[in-house]
C-alpha positions as CSV (number, residue, x, y, z in Angstrom):
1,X,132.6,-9.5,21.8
2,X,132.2,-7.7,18.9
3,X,128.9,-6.2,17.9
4,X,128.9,-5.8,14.1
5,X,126.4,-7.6,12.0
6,X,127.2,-9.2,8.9
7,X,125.3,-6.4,6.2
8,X,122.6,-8.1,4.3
9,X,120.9,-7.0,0.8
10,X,118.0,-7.9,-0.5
11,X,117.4,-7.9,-3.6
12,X,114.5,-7.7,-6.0
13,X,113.1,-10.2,-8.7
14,X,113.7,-7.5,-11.8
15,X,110.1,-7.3,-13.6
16,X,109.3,-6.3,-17.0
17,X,107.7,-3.4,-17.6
18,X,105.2,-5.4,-20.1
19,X,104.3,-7.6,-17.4
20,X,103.3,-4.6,-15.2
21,X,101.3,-3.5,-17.4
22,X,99.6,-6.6,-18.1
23,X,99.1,-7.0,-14.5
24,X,97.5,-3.7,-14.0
25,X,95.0,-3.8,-17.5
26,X,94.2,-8.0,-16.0
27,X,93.1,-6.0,-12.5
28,X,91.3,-3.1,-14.1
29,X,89.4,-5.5,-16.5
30,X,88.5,-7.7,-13.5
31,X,86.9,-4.7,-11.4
32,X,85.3,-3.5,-14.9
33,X,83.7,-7.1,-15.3
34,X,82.6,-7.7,-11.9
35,X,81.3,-3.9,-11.5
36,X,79.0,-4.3,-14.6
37,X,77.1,-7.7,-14.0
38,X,74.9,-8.0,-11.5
39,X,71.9,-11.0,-10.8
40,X,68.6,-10.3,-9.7
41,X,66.9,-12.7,-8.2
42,X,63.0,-14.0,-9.0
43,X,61.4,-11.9,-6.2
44,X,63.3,-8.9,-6.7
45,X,63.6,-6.1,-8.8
46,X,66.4,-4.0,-9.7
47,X,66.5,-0.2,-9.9
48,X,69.6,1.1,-11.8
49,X,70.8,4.7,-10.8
50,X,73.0,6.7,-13.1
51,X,74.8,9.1,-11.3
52,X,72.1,9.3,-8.6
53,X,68.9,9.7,-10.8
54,X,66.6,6.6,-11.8
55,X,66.8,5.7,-15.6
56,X,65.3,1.6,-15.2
57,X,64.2,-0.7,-13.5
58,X,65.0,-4.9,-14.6
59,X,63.6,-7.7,-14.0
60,X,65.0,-11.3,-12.4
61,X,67.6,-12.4,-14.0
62,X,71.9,-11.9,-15.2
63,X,72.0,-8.0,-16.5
64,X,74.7,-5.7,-17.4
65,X,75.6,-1.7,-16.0
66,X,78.0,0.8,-16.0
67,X,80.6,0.4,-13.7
68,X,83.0,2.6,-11.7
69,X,80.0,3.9,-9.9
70,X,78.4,5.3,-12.8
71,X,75.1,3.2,-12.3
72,X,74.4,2.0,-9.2
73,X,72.0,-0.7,-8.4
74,X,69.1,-1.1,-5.1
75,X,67.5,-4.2,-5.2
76,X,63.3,-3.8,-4.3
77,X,61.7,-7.4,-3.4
78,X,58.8,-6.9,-5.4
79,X,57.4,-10.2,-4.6
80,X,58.0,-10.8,-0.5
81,X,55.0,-10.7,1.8
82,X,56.5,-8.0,3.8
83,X,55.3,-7.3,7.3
84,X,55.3,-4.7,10.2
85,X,54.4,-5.2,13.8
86,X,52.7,-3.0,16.6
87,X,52.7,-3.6,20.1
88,X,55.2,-6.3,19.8
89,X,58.4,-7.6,18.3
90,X,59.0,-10.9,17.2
91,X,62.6,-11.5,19.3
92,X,63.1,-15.1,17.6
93,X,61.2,-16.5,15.1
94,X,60.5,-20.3,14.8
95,X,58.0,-23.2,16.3
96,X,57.5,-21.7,19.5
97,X,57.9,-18.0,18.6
98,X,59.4,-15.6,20.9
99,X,58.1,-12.3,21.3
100,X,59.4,-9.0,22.6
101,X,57.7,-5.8,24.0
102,X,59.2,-2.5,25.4
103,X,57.7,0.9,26.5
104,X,57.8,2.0,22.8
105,X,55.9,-0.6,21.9
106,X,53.4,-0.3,24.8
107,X,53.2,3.1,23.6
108,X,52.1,2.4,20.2
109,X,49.7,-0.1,21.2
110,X,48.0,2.1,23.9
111,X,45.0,3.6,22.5
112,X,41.2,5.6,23.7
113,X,38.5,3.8,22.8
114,X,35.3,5.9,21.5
115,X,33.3,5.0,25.3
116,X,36.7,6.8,26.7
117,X,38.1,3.5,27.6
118,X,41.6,2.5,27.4
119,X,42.9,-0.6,25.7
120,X,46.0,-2.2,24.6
121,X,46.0,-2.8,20.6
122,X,48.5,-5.5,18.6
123,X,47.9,-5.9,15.5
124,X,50.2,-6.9,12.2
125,X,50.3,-5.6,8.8
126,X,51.3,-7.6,5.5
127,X,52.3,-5.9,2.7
128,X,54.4,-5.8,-1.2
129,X,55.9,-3.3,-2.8
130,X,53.7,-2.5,-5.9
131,X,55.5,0.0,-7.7
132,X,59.9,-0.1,-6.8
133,X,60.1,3.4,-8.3
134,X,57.1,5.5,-6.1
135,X,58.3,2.7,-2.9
136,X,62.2,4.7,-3.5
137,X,61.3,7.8,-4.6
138,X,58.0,9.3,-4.3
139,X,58.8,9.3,-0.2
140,X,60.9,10.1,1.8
141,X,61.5,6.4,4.1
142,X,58.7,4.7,2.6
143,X,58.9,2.3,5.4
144,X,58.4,4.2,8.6
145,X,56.4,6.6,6.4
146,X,53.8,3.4,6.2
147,X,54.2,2.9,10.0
148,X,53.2,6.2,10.8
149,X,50.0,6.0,8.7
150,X,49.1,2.7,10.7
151,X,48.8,3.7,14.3
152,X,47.1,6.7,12.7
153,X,44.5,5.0,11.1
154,X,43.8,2.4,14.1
155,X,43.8,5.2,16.7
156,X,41.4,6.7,14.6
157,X,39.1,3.8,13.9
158,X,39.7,2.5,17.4
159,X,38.6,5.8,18.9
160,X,34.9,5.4,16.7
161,X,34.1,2.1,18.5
162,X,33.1,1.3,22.3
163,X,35.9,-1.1,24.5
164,X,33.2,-3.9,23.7
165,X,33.3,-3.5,20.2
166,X,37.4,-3.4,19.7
167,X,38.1,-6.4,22.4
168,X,35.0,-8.8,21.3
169,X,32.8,-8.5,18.4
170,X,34.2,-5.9,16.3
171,X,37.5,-6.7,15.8
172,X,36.9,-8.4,12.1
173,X,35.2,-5.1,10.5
174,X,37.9,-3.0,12.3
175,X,40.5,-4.9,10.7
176,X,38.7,-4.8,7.4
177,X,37.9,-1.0,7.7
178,X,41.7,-0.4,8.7
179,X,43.1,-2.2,5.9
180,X,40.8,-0.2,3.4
181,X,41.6,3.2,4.4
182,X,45.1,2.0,4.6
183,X,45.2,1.5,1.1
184,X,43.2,4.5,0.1
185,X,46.1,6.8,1.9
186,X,48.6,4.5,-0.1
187,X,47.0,5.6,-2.8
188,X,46.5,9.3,-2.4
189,X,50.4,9.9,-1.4
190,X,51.7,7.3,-4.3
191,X,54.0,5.4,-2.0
192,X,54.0,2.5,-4.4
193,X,52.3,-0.2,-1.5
194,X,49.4,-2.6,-1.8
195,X,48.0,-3.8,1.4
196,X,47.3,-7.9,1.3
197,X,46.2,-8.1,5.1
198,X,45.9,-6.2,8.8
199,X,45.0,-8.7,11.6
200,X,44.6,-7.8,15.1
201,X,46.6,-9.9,17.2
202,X,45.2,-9.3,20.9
203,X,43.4,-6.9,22.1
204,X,43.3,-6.3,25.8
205,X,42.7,-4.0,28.6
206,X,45.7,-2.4,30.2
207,X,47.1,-4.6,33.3
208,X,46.2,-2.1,36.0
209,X,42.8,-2.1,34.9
210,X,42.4,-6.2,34.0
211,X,40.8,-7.1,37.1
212,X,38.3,-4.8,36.9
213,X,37.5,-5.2,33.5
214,X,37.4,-9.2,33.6
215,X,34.7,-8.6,36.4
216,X,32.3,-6.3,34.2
217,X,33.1,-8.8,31.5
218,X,31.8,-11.9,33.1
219,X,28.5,-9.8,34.8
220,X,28.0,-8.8,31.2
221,X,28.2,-12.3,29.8
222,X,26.3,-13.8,32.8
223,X,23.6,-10.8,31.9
224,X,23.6,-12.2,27.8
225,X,23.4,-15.6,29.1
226,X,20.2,-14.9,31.3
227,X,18.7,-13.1,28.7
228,X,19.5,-15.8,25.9
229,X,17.8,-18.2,28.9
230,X,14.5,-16.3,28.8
231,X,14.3,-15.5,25.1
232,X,14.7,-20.0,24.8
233,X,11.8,-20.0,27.4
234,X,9.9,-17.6,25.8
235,X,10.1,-18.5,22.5
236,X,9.1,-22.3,23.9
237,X,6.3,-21.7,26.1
238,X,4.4,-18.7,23.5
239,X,3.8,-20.9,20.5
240,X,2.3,-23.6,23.2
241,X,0.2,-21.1,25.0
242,X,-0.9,-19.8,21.4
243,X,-1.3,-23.9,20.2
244,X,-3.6,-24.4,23.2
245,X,-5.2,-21.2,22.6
246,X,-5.9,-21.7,19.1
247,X,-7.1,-25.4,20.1
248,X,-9.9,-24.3,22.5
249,X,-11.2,-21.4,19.9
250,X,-11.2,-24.0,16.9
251,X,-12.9,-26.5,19.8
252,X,-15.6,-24.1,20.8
253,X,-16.5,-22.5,17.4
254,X,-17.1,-26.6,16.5
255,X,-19.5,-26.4,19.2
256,X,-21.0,-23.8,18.5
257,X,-21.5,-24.8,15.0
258,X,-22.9,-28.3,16.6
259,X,-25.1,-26.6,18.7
260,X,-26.6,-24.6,16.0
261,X,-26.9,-27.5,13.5
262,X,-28.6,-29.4,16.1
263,X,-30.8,-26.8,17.0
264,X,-31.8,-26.0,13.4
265,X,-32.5,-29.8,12.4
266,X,-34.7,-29.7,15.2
267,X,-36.2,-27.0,14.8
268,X,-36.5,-27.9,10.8
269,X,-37.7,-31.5,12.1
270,X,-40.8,-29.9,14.3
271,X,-42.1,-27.8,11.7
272,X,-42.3,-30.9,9.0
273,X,-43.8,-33.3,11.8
274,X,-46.3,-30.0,12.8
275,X,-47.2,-29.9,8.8
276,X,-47.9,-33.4,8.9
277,X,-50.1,-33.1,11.7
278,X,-51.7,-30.3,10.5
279,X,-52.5,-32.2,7.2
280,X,-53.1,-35.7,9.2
281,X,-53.6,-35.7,12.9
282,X,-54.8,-39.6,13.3
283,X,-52.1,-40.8,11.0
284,X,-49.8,-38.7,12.8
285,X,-50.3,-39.4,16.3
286,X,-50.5,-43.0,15.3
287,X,-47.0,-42.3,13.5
288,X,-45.2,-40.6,16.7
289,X,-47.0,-43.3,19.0
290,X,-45.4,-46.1,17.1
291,X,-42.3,-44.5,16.9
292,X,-42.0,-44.0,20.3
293,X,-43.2,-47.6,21.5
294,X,-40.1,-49.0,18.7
295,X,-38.0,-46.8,21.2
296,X,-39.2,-47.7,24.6
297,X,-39.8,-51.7,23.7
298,X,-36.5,-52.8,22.8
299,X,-35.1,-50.9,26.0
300,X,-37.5,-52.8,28.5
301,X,-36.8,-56.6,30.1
302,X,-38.0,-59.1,28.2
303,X,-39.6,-60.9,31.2
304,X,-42.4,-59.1,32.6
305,X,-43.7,-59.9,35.4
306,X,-47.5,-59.0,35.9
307,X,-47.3,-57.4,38.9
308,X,-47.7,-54.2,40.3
309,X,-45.5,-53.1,37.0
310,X,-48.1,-54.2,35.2
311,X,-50.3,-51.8,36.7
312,X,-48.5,-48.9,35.5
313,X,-48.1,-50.4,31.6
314,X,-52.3,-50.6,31.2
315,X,-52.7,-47.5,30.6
316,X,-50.0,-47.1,28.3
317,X,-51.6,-50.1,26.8
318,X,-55.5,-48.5,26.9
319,X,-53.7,-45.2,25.3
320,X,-52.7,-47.6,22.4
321,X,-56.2,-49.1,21.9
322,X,-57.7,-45.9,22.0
323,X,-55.5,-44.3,19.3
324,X,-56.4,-47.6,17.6
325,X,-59.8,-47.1,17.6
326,X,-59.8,-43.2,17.0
């Protein structure tokens, strides 16, 4: 059996050298086009590069560049809430978020209180880039630059306030205090940031320590709560006592001021009926004994029987004649 082959040639579509050269000039004018336009998009903002150095920044919108490499383009989103975590990262986003944390996170979130307590800090930062050309240039990795002045600033506000303070009460001003000196070191080493928001997401003591902590926690609220309790009672039964207080006074100063009126009209009424007397002793006496008869008469029975009571009227009776007769 023979092993030979049948030779075969292949053979080559002859090509013009205009065509070539149409090709080629078709391919280089494609790469020109597509290398010089470039679309930015309505939250972005373009920074152009010419050979490595910034010469503009352009807005949203179809714009033109040098191609080849000459300019390059780095698109800044100007207009994204950006954000940064600590403590925790967010593993999946979505309805029921899904959150991941790791010893570098515990790490960051770990932090001394000023009462030399320990706690666990997470909070979240939300942020836009003001300024695309100090964000690029004026810092070296703007991004983890900005991370770095976060923990420092919350270890160092942290570590002015008790564990009481940065669990319960005074996380809001923390958060506000944080956010301001954030912005103020943004500021002072121009890395083109504005700060919108810094929220603390939980605050807790470290697990070991939990227990422990919950315990002190609930004596301290049961303390507040007993307090708050006597404070009510206090502030219910001293305006009473007071209001009874201030009854009897205003009750006995009227009686006093009775007393004394009574005792003055008397008094006033004595001296008149002793002037009377002293001008007219008959009409007086006859005066005070009919007065006091119109007192005594309508107060006694009508039916008298003359008895042995009638004994005991004569000489009321006599007395009458005799003033009478005087």
């Amino acid at each position: 059996m023979s092993n030979d082959f049948p030779s075969m040639e292949i053979r080559l579509p002859k090509i013009k050298p205009g065509v070539i050269k149409i090709a080629i000039a078709a391919v280089i004018a494609l790469i020109l086009l597509f290398g010089s336009f470039y679309q930015i998009s309505p939250e972005e903002m373009g920074v152009i590069l010419r050979f490595g150095k910034f010469v503009r920044t352009t807005d949203p919108g179809l714009h033109l560049k040098l191609p080849l490499g000459i300019e390059q383009l780095r698109k800044v989103p100007v207009q994204r809430q950006l954000k940064l975590e600590f403590g925790f990262r967010t593993e999946r986003p979505g309805i029921r978020t899904e959150y991941r944390v790791t010893p570098d996170t515990k790490k960051e979130a770990r932090m001394l209180t000023g009462d030399l307590n320990v706690a666990d800090v997470e909070w979240i930062v939300q942020y836009k880039i003001e300024d695309p050309y100090k964000y690029l240039f004026k810092i070296r990795d703007a991004e983890s630059t900005f991370r770095y002045m976060n923990e420092a600033i919350v270890r160092k506000i942290v570590g002015d306030n008790s564990v009481d303070e940065v669990i319960t009460v005074g996380r809001a001003r923390m958060a506000l205090e944080v956010k301001e000196e954030l912005q103020k070191l943004c500021d002072l080493y121009e890395i083109g940031i504005e700060v919108n928001q810094l929220i603390f997401q939980d605050v807790n003591p470290p697990e070991p320590v939990k227990p422990s902590f919950n315990e002190v926690n609930e004596a301290l609220q049961e303390k507040e709560r007993k307090i708050n309790e006597a404070w009510a009672e206090y502030n219910q039964e001293i305006p009473k006592a007071q209001g009874v207080a201030e009854q009897t006074i205003r009750a006995a100063e009227g009686y006093a001021t009775e007393r004394v009126n009574n005792a003055e009209g008397d008094a006033n009424r004595f001296i008149n009926i002793y002037r009377e007397y002293a001008r007219a002793p008959l009409v007086t006496r006859k005066r005070l004994y009919l007065e006091a008869i119109n007192d005594i008469l309508p107060k006694m029975n009508k039916k008298i029987i003359f008895d042995e009571r009638q004994k005991n009227i004569l000489p009321l009776l006599n007395l009458g004649e005799e003033v009478k007769n005087e």
